[in-house]
MIDOSE-1310 file (N, C-alpha, C; in nm, 2 decimals, decimal comma, always signed):
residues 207
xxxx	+13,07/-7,33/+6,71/+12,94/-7,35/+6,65/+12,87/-7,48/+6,70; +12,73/-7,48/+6,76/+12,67/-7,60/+6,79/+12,68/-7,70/+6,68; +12,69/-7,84/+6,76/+12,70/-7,94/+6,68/+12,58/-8,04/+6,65; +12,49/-7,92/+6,68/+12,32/-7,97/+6,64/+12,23/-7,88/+6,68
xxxx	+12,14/-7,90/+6,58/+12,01/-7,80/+6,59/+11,95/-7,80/+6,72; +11,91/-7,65/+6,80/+11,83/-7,63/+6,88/+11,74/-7,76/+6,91; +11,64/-7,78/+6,81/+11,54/-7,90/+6,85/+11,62/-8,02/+6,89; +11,69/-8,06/+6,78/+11,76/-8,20/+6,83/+11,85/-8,20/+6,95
xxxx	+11,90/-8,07/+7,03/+11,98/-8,06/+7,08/+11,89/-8,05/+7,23; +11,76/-8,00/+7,23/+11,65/-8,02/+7,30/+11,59/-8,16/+7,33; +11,59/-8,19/+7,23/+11,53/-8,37/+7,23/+11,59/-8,46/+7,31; +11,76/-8,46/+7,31/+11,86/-8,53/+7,36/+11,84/-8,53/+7,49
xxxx	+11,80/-8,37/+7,48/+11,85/-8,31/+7,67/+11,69/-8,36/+7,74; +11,59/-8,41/+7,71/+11,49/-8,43/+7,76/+11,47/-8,57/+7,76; +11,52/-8,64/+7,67/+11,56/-8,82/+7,67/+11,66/-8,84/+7,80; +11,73/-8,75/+7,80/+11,84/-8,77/+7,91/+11,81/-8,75/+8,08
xxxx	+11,70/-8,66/+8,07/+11,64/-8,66/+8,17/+11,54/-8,70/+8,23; +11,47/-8,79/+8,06/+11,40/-8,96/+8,14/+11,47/-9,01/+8,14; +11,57/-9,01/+8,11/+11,71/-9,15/+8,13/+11,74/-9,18/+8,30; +11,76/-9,02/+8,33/+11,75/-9,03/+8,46/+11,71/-9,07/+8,53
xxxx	+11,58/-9,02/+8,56/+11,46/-9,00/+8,65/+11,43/-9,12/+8,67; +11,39/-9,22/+8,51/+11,38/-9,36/+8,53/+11,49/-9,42/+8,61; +11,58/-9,41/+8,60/+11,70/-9,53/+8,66/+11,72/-9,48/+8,79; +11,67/-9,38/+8,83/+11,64/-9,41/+9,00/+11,51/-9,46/+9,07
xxxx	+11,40/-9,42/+9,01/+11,28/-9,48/+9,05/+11,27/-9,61/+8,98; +11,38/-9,67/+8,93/+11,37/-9,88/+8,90/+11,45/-9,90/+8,98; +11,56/-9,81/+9,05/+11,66/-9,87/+9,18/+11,53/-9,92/+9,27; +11,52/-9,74/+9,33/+11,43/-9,76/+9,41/+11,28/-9,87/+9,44
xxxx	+11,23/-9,91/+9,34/+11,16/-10,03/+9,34/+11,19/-10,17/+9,36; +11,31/-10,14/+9,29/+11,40/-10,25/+9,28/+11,40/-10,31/+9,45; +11,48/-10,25/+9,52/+11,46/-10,24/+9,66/+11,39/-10,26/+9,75; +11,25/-10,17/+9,71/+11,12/-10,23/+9,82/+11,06/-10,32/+9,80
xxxx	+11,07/-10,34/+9,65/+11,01/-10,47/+9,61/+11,03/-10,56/+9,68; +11,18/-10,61/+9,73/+11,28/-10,77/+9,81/+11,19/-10,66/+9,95; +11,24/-10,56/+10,01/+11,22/-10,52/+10,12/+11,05/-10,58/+10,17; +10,97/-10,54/+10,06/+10,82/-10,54/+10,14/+10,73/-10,67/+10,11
xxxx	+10,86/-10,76/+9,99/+10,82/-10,90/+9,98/+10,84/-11,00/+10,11; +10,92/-10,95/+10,18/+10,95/-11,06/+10,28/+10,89/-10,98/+10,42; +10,87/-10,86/+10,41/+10,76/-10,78/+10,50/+10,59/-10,91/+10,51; +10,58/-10,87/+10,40/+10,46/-10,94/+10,32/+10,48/-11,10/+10,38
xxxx	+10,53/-11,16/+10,35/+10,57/-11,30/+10,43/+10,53/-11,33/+10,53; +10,66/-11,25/+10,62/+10,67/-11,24/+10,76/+10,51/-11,20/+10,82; +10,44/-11,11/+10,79/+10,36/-11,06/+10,80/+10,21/-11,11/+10,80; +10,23/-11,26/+10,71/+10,12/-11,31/+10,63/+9,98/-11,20/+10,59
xxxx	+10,07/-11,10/+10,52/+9,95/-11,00/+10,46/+9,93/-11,01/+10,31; +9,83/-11,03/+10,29/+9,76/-11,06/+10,15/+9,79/-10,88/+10,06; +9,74/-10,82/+10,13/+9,76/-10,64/+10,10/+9,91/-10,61/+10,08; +9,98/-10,62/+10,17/+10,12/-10,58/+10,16/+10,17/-10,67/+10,03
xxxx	+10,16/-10,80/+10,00/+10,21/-10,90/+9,89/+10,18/-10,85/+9,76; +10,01/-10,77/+9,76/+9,96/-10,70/+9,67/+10,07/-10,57/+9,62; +10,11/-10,47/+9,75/+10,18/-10,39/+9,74/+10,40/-10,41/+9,70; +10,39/-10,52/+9,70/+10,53/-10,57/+9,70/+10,54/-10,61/+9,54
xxxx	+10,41/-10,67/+9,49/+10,42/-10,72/+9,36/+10,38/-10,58/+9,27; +10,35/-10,47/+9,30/+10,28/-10,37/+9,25/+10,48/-10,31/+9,22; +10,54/-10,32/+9,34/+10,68/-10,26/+9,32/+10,74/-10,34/+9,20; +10,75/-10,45/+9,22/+10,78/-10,59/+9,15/+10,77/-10,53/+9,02
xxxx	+10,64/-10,49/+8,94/+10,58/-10,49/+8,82/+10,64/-10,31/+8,81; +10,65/-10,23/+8,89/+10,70/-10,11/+8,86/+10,83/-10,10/+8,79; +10,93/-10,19/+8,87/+11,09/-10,19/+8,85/+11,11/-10,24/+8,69; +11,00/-10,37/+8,67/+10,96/-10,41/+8,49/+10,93/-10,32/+8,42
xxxx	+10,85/-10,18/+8,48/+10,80/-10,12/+8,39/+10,89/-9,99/+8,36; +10,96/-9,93/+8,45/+11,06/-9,87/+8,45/+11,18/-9,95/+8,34; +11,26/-10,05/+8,37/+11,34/-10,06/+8,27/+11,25/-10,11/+8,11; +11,18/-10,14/+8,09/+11,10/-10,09/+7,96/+11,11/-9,98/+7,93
xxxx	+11,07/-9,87/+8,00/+11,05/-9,74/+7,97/+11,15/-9,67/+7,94; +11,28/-9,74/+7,99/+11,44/-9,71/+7,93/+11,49/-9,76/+7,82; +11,45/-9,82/+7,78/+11,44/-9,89/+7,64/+11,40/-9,82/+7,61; +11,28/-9,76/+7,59/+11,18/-9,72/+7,53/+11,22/-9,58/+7,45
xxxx	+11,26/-9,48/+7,63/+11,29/-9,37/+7,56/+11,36/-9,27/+7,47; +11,41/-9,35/+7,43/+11,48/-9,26/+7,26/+11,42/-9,35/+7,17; +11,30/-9,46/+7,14/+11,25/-9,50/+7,07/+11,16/-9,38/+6,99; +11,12/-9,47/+6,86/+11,00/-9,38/+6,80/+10,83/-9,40/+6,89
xxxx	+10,75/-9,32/+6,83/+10,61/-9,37/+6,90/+10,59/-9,47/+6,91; +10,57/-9,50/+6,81/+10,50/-9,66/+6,74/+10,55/-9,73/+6,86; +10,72/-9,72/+6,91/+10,79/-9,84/+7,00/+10,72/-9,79/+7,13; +10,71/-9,66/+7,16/+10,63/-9,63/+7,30/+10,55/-9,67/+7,32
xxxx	+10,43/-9,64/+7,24/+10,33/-9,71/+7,23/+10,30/-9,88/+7,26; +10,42/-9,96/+7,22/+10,39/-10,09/+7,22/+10,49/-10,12/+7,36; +10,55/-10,03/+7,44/+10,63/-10,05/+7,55/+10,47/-10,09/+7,63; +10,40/-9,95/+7,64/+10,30/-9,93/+7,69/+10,20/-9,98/+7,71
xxxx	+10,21/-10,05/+7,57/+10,06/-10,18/+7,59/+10,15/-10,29/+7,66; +10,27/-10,35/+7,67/+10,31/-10,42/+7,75/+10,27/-10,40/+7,91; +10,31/-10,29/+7,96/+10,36/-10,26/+8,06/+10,17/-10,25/+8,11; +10,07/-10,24/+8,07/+9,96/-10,21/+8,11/+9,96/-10,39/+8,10
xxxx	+9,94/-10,48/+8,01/+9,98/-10,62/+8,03/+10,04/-10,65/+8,17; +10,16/-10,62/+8,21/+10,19/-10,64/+8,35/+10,13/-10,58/+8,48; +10,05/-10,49/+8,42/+9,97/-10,44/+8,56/+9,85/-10,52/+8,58; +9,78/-10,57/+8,45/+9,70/-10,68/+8,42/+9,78/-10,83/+8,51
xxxx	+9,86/-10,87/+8,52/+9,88/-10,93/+8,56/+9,93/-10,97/+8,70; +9,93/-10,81/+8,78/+10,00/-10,85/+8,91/+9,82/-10,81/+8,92; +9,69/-10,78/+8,92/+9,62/-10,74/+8,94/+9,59/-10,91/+8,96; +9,59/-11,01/+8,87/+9,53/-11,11/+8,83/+9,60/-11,20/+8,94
xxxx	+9,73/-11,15/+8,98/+9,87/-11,23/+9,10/+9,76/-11,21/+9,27; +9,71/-11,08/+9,26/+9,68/-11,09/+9,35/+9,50/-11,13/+9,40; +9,44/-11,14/+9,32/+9,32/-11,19/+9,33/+9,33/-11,30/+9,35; +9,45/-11,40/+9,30/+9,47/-11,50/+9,29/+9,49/-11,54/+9,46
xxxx	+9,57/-11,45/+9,53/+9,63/-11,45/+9,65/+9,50/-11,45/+9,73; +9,38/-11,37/+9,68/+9,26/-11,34/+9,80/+9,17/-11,47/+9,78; +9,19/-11,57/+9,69/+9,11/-11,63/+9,65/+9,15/-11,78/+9,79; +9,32/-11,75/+9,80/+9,41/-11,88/+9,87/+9,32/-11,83/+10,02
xxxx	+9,38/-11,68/+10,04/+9,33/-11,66/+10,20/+9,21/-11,68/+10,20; +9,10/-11,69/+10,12/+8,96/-11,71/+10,14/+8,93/-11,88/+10,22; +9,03/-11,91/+10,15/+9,02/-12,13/+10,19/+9,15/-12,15/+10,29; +9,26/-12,07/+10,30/+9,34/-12,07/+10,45/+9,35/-11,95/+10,51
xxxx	+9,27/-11,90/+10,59/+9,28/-11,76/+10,63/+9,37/-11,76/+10,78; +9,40/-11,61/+10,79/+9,51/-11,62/+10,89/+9,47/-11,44/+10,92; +9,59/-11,43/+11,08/+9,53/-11,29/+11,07/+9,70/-11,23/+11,05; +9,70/-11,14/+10,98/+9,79/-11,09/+10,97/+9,87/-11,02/+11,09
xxxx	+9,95/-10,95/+11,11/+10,05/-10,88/+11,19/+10,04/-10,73/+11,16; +9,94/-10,71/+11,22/+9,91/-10,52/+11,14/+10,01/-10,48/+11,15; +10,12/-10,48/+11,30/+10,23/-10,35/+11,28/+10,33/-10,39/+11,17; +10,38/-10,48/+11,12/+10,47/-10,52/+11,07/+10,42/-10,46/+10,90
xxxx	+10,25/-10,47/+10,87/+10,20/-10,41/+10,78/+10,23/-10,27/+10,77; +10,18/-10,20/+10,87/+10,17/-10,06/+10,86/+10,29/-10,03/+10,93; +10,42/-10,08/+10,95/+10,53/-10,02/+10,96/+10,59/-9,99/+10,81; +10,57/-10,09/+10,69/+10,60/-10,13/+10,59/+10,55/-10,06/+10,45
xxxx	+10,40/-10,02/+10,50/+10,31/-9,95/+10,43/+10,37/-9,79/+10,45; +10,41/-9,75/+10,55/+10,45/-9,61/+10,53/+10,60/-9,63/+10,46; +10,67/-9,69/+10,49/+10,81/-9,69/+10,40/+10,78/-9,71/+10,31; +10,69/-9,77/+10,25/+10,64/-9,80/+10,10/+10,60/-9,66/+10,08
xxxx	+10,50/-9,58/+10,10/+10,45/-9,48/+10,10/+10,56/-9,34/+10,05; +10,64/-9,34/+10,18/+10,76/-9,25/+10,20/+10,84/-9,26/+10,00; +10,88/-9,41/+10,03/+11,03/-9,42/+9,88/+10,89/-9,41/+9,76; +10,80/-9,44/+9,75/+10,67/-9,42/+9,63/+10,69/-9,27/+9,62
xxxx	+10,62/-9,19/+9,76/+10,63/-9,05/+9,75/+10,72/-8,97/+9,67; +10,86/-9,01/+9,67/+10,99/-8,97/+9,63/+10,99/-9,01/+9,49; +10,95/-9,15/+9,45/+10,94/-9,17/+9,34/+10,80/-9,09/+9,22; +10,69/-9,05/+9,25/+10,59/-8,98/+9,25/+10,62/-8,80/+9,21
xxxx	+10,72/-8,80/+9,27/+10,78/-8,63/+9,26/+10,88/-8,64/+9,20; +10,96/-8,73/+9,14/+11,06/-8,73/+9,07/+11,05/-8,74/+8,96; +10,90/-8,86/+8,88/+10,77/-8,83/+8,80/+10,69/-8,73/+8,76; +10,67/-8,64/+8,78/+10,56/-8,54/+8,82/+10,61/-8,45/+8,65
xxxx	+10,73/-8,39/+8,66/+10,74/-8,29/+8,52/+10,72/-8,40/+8,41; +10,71/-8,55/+8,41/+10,77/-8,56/+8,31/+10,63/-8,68/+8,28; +10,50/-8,63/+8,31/+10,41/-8,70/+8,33/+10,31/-8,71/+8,18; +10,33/-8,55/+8,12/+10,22/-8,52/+8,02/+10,35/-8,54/+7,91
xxxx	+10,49/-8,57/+7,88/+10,59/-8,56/+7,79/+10,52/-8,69/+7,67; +10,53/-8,75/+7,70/+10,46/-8,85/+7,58/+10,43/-9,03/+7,65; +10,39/-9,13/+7,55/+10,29/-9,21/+7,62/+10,34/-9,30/+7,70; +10,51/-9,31/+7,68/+10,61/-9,44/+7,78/+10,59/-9,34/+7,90
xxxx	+10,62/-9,23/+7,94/+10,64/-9,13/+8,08/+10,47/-9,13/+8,13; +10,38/-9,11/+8,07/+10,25/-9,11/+8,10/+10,20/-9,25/+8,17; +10,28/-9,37/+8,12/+10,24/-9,48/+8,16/+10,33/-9,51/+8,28; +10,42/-9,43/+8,28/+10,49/-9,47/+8,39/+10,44/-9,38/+8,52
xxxx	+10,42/-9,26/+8,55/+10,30/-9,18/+8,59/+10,19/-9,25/+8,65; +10,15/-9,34/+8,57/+10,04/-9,42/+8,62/+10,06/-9,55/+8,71; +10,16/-9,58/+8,68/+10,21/-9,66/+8,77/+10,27/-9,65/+8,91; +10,32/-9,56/+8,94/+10,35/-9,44/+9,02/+10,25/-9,41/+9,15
xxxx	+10,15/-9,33/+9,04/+10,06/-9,28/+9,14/+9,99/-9,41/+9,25; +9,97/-9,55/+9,15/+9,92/-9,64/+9,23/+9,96/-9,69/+9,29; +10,09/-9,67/+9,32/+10,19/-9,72/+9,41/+10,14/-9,63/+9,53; +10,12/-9,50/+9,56/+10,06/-9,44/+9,62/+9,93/-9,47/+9,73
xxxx	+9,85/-9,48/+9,60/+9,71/-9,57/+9,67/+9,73/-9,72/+9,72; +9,79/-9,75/+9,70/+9,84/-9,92/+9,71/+9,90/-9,94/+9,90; +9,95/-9,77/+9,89/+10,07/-9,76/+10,05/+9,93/-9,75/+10,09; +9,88/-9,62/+10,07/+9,74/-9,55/+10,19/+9,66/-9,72/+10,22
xxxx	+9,64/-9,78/+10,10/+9,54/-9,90/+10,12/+9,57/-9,96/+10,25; +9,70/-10,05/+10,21/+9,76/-10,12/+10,33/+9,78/-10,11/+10,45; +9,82/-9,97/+10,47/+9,79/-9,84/+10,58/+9,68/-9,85/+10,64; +9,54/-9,84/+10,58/+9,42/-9,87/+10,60/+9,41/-9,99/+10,68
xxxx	+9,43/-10,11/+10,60/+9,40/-10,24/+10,61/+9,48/-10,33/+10,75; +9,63/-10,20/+10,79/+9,64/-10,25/+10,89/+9,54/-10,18/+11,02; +9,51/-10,09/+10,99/+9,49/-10,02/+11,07/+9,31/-10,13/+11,15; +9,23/-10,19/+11,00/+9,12/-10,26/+11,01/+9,16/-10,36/+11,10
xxxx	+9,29/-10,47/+11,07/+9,30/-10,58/+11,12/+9,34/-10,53/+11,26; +9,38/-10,47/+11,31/+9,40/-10,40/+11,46/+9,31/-10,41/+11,52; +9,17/-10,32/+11,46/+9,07/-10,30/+11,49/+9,01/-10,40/+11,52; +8,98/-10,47/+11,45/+8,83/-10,64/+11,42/+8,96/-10,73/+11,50
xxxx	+9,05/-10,75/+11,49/+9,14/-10,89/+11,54/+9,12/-10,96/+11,42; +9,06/-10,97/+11,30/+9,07/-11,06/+11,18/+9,12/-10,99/+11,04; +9,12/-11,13/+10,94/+9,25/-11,10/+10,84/+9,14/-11,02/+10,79; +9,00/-11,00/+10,75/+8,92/-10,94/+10,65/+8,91/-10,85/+10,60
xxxx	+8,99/-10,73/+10,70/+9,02/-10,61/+10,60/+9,16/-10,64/+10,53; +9,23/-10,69/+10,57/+9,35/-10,70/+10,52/+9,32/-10,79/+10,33; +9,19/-10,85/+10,34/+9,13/-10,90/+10,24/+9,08/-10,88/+10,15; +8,97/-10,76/+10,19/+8,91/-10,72/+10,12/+9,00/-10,54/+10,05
xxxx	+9,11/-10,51/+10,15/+9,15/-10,43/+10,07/+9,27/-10,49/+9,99; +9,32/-10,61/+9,99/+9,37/-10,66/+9,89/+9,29/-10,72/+9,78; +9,16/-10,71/+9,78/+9,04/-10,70/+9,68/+9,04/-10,55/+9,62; +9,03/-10,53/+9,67/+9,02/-10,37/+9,63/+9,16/-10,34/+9,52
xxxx	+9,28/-10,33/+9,62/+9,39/-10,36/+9,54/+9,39/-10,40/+9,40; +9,30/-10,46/+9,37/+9,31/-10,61/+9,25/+9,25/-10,51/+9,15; +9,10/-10,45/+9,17/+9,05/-10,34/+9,10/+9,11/-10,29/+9,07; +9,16/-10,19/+9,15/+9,24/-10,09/+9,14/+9,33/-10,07/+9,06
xxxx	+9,42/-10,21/+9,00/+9,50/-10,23/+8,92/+9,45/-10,26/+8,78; +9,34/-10,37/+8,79/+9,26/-10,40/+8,68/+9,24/-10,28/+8,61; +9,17/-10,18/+8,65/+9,13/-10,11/+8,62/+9,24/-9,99/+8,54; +9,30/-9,96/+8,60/+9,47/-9,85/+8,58/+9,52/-9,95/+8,44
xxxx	+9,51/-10,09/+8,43/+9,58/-10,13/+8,31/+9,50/-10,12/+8,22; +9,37/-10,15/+8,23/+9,27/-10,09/+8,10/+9,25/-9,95/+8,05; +9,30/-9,86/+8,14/+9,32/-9,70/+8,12/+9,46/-9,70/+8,03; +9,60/-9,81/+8,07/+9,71/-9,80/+7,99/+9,71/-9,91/+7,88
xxxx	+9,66/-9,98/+7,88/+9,63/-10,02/+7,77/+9,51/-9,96/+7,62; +9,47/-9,87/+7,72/+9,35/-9,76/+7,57/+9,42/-9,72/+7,52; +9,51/-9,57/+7,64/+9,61/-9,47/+7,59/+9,72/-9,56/+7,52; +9,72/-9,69/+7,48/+9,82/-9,68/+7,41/+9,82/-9,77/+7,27
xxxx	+9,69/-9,85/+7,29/+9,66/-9,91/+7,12/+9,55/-9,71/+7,08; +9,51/-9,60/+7,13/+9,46/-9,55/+7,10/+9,62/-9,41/+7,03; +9,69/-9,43/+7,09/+9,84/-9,40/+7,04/+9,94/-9,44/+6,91; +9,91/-9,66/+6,95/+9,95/-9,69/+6,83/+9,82/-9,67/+6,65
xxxx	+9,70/-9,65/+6,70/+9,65/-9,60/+6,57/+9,66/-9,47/+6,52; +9,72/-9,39/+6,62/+9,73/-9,25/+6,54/+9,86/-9,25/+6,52; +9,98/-9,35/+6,49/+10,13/-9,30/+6,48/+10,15/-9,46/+6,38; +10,03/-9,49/+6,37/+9,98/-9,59/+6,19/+10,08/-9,72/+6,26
xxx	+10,10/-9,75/+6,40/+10,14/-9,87/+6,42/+10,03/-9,99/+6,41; +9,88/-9,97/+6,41/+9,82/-10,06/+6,39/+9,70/-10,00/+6,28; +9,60/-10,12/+6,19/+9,52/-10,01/+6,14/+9,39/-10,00/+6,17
């Protein structure tokens, strides 16, 4: 005889396979993060640093989300508004960054960029499809989804940006799409931070 109800016996088995899912895609971040931080360096690319701290803030947001997942709503919810808080803040890391290159500019090393930008792209990709079933499941997996996909636009950007600095011989695309970058994030945290005080009012965490 089962040693728990169909639902709860359901419940387990679907916690266990965000249990999963997450603890490979925070390896995985874990990793490019050191890998495309000192790319970023070496590189002096404003874009790529953008893209290294975006990993940075993912691998945070992933082990939150492991916490998270056998929590109640209310706790999802408030993982959630954190973790949109840290996208708030690598968004705010790197404007900060375009603000330094604006008063010491330099030209970056496109190949070393766009060698770095597709391996970013490539392990995001994997991370992105590994995400995908478990996207609409509730608001910790939804925010993590989101984080994900921008790790995506973040690779294509850089990609871009080296491709500009090739082009012109100057750091300015490498600049302004690490401007862009900054939006881009701005923007994705105020989308996870709705979905998730609009979350904690309907599961009576706030009133």
């Amino acid at each position: 005889m089962s040693g728990c109800c169909e639902d709860t016996c359901s419940l387990d088995a679907l916690r266990e396979r965000q249990r999963g899912t997450l603890q490979i895609v925070l390896v995985i971040n874990a990793i490019f993060f050191l890998v495309i931080v000192v790319a970023a360096l070496y590189s002096k690319s404003t874009a790529l640093l953008a893209d290294s701290l975006d990993n940075l803030g993912d691998a945070l947001t992933y082990g939150l989300s492991l916490y998270a997942v056998s929590r109640s709503v209310s706790v999802k919810a408030k993982v959630a508004l954190f973790k949109g808080g840290l996208i708030f803040l690598a968004a705010c890391a790197v404007a900060g960054q375009v603000v330094y290159r604006l008063f010491v500019p330099s030209t970056p090393i496109f190949e070393v960029m766009g060698a770095f930008a597709l391996v970013g792209l490539a392990a995001n990709s994997l991370c992105l499809f590994l995400l995908w079933r478990h996207r609409h499941e509730d608001i910790n997996m939804a925010s993590v989804w989101e984080c994900s996909r921008n790790d995506i636009a973040a690779n294509l950007s850089v990609f871009v940006a080296a491709g500009g600095v090739w082009f012109t011989g100057s750091g300015w695309p490498d600049i302004l799409v690490a401007l862009g970058l900054s939006c881009f994030l701005m923007r994705s945290s105020i989308r996870v931070i709705s979905a998730a005080k609009a979350e904690l009012h309907a599961s009576g965490g706030v009133s």
